[in-house]
Biopython code that builds the backbone (N, CA, C, O; Angstrom):
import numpy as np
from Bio.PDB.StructureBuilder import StructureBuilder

atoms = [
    (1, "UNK", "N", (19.033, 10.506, -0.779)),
    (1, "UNK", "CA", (18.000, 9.572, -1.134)),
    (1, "UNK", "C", (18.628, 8.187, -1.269)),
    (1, "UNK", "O", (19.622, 7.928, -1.946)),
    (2, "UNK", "N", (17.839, 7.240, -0.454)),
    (2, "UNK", "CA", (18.305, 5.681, -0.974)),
    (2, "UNK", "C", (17.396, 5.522, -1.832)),
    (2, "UNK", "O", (16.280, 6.040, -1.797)),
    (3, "UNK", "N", (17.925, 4.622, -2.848)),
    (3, "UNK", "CA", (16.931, 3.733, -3.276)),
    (3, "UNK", "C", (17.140, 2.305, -3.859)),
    (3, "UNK", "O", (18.009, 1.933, -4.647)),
    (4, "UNK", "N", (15.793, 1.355, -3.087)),
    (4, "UNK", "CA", (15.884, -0.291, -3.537)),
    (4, "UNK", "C", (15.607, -0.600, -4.514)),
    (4, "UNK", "O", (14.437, -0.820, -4.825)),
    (5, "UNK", "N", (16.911, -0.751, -5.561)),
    (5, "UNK", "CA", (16.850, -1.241, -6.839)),
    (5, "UNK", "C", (16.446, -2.794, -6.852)),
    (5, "UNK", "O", (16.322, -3.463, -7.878)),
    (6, "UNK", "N", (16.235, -3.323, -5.347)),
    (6, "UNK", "CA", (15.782, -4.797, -5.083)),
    (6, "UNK", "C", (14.353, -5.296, -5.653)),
    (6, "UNK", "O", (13.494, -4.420, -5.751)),
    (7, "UNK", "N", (14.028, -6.533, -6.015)),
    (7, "UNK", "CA", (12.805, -6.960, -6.198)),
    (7, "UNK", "C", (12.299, -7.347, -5.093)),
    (7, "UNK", "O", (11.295, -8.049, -5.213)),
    (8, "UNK", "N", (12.857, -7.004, -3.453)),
    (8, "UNK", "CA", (12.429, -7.296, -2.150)),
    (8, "UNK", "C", (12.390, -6.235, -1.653)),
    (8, "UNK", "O", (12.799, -5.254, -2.273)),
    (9, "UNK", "N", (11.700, -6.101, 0.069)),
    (9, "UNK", "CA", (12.011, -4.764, 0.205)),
    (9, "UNK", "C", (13.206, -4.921, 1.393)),
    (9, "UNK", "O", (13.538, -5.958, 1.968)),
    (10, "UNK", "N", (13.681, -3.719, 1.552)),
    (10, "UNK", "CA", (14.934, -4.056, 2.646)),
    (10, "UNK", "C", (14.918, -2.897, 3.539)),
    (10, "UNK", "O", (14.479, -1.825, 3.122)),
    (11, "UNK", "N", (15.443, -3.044, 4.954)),
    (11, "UNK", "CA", (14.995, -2.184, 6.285)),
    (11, "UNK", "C", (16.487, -1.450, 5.679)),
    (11, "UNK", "O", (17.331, -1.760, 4.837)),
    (12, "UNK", "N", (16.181, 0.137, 7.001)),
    (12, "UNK", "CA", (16.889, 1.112, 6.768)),
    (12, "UNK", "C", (16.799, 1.667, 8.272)),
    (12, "UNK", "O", (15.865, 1.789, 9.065)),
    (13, "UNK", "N", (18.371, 1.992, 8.331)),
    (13, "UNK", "CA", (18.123, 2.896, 9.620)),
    (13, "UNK", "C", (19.249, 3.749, 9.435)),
    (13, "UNK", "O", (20.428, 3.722, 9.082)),
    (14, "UNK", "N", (18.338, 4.533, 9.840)),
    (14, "UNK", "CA", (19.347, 6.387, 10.020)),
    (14, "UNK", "C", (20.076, 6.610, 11.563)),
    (14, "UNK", "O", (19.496, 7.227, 12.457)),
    (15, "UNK", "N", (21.193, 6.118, 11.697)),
    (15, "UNK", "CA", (21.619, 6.020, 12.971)),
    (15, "UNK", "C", (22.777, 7.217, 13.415)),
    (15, "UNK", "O", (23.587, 7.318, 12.494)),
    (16, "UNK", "N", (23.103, 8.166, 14.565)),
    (16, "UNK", "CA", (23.620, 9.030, 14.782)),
    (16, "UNK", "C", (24.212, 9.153, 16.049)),
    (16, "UNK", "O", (23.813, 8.506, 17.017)),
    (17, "UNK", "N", (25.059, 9.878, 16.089)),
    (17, "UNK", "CA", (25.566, 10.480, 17.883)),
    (17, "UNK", "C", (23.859, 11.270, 17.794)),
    (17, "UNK", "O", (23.098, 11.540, 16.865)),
    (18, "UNK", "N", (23.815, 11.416, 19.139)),
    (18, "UNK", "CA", (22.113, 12.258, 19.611)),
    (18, "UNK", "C", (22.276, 13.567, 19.804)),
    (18, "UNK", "O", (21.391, 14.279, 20.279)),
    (19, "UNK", "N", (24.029, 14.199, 19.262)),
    (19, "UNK", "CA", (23.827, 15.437, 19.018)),
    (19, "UNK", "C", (23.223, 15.879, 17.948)),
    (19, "UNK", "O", (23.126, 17.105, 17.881)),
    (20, "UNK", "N", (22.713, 15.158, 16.944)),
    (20, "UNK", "CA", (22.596, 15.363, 15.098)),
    (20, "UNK", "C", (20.885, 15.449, 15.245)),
    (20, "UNK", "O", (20.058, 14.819, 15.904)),
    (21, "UNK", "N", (20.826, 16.456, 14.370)),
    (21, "UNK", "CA", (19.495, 16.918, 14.431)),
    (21, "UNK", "C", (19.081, 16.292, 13.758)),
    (21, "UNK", "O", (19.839, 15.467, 13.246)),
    (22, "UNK", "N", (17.353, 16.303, 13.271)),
    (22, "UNK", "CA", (16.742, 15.893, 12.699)),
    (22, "UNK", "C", (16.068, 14.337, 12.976)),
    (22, "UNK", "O", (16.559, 14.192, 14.096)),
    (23, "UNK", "N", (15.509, 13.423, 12.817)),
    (23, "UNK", "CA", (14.793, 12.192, 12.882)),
    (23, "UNK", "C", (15.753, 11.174, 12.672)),
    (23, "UNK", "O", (16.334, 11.298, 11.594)),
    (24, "UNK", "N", (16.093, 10.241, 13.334)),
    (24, "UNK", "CA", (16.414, 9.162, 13.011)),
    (24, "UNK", "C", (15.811, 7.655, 12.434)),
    (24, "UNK", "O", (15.079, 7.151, 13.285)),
    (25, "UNK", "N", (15.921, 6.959, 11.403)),
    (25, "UNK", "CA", (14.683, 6.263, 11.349)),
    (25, "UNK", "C", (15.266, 4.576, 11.588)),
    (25, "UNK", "O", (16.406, 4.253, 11.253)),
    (26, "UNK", "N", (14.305, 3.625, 12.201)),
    (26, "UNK", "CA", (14.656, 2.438, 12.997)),
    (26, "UNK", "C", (13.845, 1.656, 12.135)),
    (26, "UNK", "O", (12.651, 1.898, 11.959)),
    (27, "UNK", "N", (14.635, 0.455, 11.435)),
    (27, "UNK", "CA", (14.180, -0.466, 10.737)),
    (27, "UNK", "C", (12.867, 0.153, 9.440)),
    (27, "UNK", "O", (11.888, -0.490, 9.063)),
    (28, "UNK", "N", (13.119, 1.016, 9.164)),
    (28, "UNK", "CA", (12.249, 1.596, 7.872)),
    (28, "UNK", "C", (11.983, 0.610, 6.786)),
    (28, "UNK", "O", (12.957, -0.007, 6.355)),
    (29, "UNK", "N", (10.988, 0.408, 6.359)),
    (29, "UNK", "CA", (10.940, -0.570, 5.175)),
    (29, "UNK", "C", (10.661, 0.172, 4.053)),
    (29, "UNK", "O", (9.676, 0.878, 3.835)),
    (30, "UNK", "N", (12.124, -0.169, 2.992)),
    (30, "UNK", "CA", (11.550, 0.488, 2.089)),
    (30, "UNK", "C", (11.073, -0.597, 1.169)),
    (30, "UNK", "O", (11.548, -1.678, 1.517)),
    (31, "UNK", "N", (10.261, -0.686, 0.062)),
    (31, "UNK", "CA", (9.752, -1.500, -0.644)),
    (31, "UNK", "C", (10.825, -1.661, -1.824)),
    (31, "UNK", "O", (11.803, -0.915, -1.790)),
    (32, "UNK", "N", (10.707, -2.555, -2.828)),
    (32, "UNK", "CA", (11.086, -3.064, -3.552)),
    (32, "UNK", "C", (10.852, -1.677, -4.852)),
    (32, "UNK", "O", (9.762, -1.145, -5.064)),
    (33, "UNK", "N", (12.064, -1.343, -5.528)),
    (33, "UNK", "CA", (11.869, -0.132, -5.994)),
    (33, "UNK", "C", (11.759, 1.060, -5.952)),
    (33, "UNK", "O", (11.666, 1.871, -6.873)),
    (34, "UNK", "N", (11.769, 1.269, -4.310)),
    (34, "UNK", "CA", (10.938, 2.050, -3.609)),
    (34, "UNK", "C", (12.236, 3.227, -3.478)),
    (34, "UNK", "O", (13.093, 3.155, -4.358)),
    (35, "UNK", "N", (12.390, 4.230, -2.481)),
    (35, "UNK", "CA", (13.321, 4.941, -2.135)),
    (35, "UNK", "C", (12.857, 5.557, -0.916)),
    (35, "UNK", "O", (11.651, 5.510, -0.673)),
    (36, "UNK", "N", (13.886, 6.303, 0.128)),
    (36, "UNK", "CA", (13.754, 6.883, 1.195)),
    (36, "UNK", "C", (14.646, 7.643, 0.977)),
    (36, "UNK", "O", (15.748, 7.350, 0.513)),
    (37, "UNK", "N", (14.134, 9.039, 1.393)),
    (37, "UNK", "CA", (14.655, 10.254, 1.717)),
    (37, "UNK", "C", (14.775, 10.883, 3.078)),
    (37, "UNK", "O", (13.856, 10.644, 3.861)),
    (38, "UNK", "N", (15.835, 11.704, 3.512)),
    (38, "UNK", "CA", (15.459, 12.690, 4.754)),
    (38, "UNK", "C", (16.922, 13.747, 4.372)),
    (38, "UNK", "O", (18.055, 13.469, 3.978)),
    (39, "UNK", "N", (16.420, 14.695, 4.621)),
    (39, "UNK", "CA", (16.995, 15.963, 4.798)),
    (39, "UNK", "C", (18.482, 15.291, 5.613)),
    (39, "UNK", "O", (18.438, 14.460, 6.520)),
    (40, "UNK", "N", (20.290, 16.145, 4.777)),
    (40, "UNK", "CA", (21.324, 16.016, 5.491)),
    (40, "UNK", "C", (20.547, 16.399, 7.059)),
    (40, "UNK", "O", (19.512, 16.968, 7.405)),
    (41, "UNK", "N", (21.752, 15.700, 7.771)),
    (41, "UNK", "CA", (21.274, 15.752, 9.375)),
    (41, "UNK", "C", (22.644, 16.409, 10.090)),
    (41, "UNK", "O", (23.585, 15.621, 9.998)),
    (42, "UNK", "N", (22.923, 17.423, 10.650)),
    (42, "UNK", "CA", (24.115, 18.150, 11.229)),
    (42, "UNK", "C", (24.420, 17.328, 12.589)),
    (42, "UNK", "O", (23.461, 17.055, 13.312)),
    (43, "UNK", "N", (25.459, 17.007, 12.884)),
    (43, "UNK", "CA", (25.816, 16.399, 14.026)),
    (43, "UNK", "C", (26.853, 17.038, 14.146)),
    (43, "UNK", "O", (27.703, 17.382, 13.325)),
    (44, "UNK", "N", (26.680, 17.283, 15.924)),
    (44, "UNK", "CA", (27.777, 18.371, 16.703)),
    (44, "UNK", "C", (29.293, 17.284, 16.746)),
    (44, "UNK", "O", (30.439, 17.637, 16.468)),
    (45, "UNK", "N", (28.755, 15.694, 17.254)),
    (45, "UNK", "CA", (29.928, 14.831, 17.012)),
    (45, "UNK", "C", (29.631, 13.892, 16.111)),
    (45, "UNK", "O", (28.516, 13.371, 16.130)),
    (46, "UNK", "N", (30.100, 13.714, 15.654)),
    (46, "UNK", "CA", (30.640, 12.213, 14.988)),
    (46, "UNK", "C", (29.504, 12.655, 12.988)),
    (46, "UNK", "O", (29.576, 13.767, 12.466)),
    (47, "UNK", "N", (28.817, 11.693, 12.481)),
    (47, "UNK", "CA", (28.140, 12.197, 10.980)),
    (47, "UNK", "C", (27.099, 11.266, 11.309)),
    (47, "UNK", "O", (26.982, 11.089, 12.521)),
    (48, "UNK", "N", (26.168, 10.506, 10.451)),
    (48, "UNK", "CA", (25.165, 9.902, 10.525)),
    (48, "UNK", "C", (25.300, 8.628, 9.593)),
    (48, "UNK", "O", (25.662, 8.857, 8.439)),
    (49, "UNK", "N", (25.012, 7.093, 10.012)),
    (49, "UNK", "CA", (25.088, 6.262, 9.290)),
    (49, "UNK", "C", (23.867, 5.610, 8.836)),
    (49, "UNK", "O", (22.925, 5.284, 9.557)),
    (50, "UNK", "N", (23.986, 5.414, 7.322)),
    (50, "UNK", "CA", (22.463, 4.696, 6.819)),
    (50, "UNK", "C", (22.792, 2.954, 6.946)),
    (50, "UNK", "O", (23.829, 2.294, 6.865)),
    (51, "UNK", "N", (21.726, 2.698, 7.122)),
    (51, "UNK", "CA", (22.087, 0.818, 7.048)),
    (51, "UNK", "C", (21.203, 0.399, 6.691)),
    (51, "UNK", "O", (20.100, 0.552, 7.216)),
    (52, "UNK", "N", (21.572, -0.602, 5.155)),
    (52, "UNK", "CA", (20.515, -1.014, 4.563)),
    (52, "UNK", "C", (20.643, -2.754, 5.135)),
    (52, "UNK", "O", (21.707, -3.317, 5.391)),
    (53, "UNK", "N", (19.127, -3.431, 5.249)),
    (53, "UNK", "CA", (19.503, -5.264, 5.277)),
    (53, "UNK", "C", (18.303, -5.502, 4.953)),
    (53, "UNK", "O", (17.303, -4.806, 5.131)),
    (54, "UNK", "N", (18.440, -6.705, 4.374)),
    (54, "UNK", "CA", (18.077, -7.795, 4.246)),
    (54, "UNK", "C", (16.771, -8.158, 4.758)),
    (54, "UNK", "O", (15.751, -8.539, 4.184)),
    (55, "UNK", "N", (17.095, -7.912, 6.185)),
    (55, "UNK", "CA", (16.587, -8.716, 7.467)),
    (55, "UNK", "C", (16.089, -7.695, 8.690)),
    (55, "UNK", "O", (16.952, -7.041, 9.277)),
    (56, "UNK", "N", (15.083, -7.604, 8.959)),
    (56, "UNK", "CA", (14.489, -6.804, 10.360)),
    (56, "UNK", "C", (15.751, -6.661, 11.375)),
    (56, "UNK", "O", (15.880, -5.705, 12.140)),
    (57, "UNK", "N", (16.432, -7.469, 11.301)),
    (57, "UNK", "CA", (17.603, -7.482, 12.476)),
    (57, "UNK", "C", (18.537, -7.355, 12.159)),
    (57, "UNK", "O", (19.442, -7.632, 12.946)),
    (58, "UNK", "N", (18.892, -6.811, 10.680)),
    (58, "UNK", "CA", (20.025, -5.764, 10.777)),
    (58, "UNK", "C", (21.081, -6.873, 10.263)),
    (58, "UNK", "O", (22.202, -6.397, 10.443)),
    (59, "UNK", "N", (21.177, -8.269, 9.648)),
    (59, "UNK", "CA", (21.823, -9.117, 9.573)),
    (59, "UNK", "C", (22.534, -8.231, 8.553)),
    (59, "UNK", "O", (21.911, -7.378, 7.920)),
    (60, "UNK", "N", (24.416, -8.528, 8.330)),
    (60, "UNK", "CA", (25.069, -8.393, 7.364)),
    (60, "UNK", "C", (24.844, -6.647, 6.660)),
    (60, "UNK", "O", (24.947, -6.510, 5.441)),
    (61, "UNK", "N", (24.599, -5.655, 7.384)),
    (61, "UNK", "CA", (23.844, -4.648, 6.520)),
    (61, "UNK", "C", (24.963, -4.038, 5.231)),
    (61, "UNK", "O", (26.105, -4.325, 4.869)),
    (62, "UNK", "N", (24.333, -3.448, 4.978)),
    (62, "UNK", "CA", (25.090, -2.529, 3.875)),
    (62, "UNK", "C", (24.854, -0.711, 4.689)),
    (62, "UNK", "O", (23.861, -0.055, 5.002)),
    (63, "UNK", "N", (26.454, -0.458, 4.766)),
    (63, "UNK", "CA", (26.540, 0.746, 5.244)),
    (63, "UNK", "C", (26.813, 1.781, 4.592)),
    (63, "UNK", "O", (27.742, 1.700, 3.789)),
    (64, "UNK", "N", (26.120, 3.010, 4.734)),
    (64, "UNK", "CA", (26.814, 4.646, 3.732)),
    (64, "UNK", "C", (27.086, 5.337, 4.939)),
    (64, "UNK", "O", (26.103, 5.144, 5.655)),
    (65, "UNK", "N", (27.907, 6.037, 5.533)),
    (65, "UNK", "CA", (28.074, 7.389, 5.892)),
    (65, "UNK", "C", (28.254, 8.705, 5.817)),
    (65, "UNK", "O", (29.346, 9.027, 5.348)),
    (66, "UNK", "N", (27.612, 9.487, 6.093)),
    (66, "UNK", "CA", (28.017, 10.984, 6.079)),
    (66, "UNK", "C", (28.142, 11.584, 6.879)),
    (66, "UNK", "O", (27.781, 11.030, 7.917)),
    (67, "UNK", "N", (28.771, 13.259, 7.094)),
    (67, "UNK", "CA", (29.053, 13.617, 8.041)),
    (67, "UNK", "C", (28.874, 15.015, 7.180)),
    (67, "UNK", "O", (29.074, 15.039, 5.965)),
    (68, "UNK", "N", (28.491, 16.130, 7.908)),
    (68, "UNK", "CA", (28.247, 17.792, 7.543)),
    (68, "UNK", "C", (29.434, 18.458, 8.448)),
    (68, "UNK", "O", (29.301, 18.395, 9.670)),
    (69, "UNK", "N", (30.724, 19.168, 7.835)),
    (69, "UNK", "CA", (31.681, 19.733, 8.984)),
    (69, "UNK", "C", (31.273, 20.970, 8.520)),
    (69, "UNK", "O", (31.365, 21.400, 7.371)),
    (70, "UNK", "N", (30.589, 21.776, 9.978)),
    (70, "UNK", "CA", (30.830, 23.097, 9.662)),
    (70, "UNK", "C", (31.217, 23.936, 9.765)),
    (70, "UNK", "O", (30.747, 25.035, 9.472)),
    (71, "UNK", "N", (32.708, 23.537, 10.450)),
    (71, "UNK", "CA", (33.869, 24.292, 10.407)),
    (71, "UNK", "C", (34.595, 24.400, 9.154)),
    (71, "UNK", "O", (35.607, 25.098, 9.084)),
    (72, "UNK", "N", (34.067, 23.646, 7.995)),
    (72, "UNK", "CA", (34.625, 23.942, 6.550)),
    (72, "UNK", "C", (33.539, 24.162, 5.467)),
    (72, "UNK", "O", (33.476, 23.606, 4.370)),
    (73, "UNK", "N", (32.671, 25.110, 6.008)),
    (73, "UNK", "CA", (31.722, 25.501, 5.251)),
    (73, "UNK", "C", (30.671, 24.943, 4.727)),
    (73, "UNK", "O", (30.109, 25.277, 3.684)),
    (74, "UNK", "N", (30.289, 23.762, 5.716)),
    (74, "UNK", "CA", (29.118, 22.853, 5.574)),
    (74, "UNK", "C", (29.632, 22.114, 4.820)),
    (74, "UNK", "O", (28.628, 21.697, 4.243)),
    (75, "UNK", "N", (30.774, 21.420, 4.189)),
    (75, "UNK", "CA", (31.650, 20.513, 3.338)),
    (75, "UNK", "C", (30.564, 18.911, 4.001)),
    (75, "UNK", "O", (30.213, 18.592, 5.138)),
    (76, "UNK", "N", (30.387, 18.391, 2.908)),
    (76, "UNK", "CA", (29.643, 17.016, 3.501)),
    (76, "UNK", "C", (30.955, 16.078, 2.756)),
    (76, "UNK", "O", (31.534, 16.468, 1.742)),
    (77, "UNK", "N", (31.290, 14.750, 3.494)),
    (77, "UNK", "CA", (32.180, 13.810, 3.548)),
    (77, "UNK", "C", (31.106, 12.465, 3.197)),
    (77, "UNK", "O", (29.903, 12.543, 3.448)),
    (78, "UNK", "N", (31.717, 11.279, 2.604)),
    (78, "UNK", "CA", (30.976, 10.563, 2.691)),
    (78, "UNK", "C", (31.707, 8.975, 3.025)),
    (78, "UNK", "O", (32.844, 9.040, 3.491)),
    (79, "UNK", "N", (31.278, 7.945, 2.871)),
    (79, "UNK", "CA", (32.115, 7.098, 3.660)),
    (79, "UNK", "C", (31.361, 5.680, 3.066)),
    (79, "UNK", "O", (30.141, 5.679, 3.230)),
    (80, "UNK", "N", (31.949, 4.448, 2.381)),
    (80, "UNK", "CA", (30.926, 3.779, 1.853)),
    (80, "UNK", "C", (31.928, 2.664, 2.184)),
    (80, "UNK", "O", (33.093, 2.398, 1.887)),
    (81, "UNK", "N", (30.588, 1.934, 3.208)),
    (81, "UNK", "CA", (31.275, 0.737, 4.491)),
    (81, "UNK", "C", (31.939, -0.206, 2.985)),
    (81, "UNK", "O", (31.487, -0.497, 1.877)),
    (82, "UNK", "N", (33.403, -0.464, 3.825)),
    (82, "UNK", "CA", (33.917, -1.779, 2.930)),
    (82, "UNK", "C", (33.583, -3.062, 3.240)),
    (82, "UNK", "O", (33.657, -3.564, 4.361)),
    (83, "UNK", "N", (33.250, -3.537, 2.333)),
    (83, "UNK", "CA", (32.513, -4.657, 2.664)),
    (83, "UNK", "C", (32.638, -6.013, 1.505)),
    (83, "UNK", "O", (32.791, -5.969, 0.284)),
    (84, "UNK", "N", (32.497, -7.270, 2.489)),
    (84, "UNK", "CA", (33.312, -8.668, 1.396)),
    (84, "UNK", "C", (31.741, -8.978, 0.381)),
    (84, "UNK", "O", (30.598, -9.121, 0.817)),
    (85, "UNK", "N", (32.092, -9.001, -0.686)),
    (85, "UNK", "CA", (30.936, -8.669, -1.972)),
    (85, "UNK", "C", (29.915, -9.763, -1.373)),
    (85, "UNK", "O", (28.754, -9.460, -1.096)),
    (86, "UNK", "N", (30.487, -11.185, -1.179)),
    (86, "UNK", "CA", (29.817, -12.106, -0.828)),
    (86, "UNK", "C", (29.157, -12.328, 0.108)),
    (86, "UNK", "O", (28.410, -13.304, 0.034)),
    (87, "UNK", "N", (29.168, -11.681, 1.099)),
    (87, "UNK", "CA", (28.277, -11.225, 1.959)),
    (87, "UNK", "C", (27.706, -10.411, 2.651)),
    (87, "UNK", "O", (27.379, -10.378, 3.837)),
    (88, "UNK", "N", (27.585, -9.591, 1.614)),
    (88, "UNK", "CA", (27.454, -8.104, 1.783)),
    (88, "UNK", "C", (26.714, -7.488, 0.556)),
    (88, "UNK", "O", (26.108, -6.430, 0.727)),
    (89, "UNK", "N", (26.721, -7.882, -0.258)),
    (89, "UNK", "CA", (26.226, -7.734, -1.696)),
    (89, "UNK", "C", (24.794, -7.642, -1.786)),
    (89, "UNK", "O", (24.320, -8.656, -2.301)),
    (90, "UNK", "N", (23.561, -6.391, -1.321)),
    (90, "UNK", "CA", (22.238, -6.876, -1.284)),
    (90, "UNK", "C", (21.898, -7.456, -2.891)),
    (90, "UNK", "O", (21.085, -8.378, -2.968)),
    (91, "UNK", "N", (22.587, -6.859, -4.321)),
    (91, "UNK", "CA", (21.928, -7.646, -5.444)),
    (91, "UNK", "C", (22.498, -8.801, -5.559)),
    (91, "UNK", "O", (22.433, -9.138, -6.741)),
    (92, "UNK", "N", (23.081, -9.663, -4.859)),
    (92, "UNK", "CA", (23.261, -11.163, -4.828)),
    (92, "UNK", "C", (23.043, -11.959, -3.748)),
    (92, "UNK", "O", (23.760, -12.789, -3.188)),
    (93, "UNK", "N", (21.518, -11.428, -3.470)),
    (93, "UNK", "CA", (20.889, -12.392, -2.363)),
    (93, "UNK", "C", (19.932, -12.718, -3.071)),
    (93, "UNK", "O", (19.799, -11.990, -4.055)),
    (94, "UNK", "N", (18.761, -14.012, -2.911)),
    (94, "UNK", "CA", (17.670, -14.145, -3.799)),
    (94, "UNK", "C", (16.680, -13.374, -3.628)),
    (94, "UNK", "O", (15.704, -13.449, -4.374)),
]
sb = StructureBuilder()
sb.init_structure("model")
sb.init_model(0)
sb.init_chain("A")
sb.init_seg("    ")
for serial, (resi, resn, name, xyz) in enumerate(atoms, 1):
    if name == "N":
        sb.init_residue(resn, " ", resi, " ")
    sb.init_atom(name, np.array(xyz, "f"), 0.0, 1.0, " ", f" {name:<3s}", serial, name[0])
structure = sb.get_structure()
């Protein structure tokens, strides 16, 4: 589950290799407060990345990754994009 602890709302996309099951979602708006969910997504290569912005176009996003290996017993990994606070920071934008 994400969720926008923002007083704006901010786009979301569920992006993957096109072996990974399940829905991918393209510029999702979640609202201000709001949250988005979807079921872990299994990918044969690579894991699935969320991207939160700002901006319809993806400016500066804020990235999470995961990945499901189930060659180690469905073990989920996670991955949280490094990123420079100052521009990257969605609670220090107005």
């Amino acid at each position: 589950m994400v969720k926008n602890s923002c007083t704006y709302p901010v786009y979301l996309w569920s992006v993957g290799d096109p072996t990974c099951d399940g829905e991918a979602a393209a510029g999702k708006v979640i609202d201000a407060n709001g949250t988005y969910v979807e079921t872990f997504r299994k990918c044969t290569n690579g894991g699935v990345s969320l991207k939160t912005s700002k901006t319809q176009d993806a400016t500066k996003p804020m990235q999470f990754e995961y990945a499901i290996w189930q060659t180690q017993s469905d073990m989920v990994s996670y991955d949280m994009n490094c990123m420079n606070k100052a521009d990257r920071d969605l609670t220090s934008l107005p």
